[in-house]
C-alpha positions in Angstrom: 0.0 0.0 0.0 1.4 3.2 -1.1 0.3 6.3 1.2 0.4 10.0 0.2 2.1 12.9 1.3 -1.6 14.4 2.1 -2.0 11.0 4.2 1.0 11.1 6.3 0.4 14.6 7.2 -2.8 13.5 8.9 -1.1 11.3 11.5 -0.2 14.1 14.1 2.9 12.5 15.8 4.2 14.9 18.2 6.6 14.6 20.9 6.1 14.8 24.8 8.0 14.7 28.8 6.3 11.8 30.6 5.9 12.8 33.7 3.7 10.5 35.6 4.5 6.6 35.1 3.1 3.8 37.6 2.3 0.7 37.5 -1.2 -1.0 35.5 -1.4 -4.4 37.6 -4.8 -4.8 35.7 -3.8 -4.7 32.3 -3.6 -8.2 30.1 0.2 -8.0 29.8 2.9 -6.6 31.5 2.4 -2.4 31.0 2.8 1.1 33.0 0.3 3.5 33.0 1.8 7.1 31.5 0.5 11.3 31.7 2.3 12.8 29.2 3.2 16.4 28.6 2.4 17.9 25.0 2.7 21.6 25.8 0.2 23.7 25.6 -1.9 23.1 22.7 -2.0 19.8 23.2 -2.0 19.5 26.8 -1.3 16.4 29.4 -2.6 12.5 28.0 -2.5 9.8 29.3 -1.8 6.0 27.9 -0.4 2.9 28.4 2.4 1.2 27.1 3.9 -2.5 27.8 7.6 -1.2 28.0 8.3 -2.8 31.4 11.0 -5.3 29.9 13.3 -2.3 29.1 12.1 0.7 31.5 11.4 1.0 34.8 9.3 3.6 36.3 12.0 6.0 37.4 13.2 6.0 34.2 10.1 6.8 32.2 9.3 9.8 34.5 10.7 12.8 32.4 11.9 11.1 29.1 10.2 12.2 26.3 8.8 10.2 24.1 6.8 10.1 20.7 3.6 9.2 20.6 0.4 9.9 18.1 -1.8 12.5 19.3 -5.1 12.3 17.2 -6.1 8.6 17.8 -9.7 8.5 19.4 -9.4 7.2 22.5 -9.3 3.7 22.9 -10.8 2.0 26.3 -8.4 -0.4 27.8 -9.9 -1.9 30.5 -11.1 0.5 33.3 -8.8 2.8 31.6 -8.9 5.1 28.6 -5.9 5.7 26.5 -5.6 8.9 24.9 -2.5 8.7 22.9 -0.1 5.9 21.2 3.8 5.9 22.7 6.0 4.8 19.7 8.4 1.9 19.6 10.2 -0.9 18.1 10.4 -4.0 18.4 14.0 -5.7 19.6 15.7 -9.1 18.9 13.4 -10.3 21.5 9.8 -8.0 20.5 10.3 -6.2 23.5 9.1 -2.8 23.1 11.5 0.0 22.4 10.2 3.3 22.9 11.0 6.4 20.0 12.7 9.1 21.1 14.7 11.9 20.5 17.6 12.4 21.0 18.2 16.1 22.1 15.9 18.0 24.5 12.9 19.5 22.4 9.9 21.9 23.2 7.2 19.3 24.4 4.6 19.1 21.8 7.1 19.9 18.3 5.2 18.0 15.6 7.3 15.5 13.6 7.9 16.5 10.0 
């Protein structure tokens, strides 16, 4: 499937400082609960993310991360996801979160 310009520029991937990570005993598999910061337009989401093989909670809280912004809301369990955190797979298809890899205004828009 070939996507267009006018298509990717739909998918509003911005980036964000998480700053609130704990645990999500409740979820199906292993995952942390996230608030994320997307500045002011955006504002403070929240989501979850199975990242717990490579991250622990200290380390989440203020990274930033990548994430898509304007998913609906998905309902995961007792809890509603706002946003999608970005990753890759490794060796193993444990989750490896996007990043970047200077410090950048919380919410700058991937282009």
């Amino acid at each position: 499937m070939t996507l267009s310009f006018e298509d990717f520029l739909k998918v509003d991937i911005r980036v964000g400082t998480v700053i609130e990570a704990e645990p999500f005993p409740e979820a199906r598999s292993p995952a942390y609960r996230l608030r994320v910061d997307f500045g002011p337009e955006i504002g403070v989401r929240k989501t979850s993310a199975q990242v717990t093989m490579h991250y622990t909670l200290d380390e989440l809280t203020g990274r930033q991360v990548v994430a898509v912004v304007n998913f609906p809301p998905k309902q995961i369990g007792k809890f509603m996801s706002e946003v999608l955190v970005l990753g890759i797979p490794d060796a193993d298809g444990e989750v490896v979160l996007l990043g970047v890899d200077q410090d950048v205004p919380n919410g700058g828009r991937m282009y």
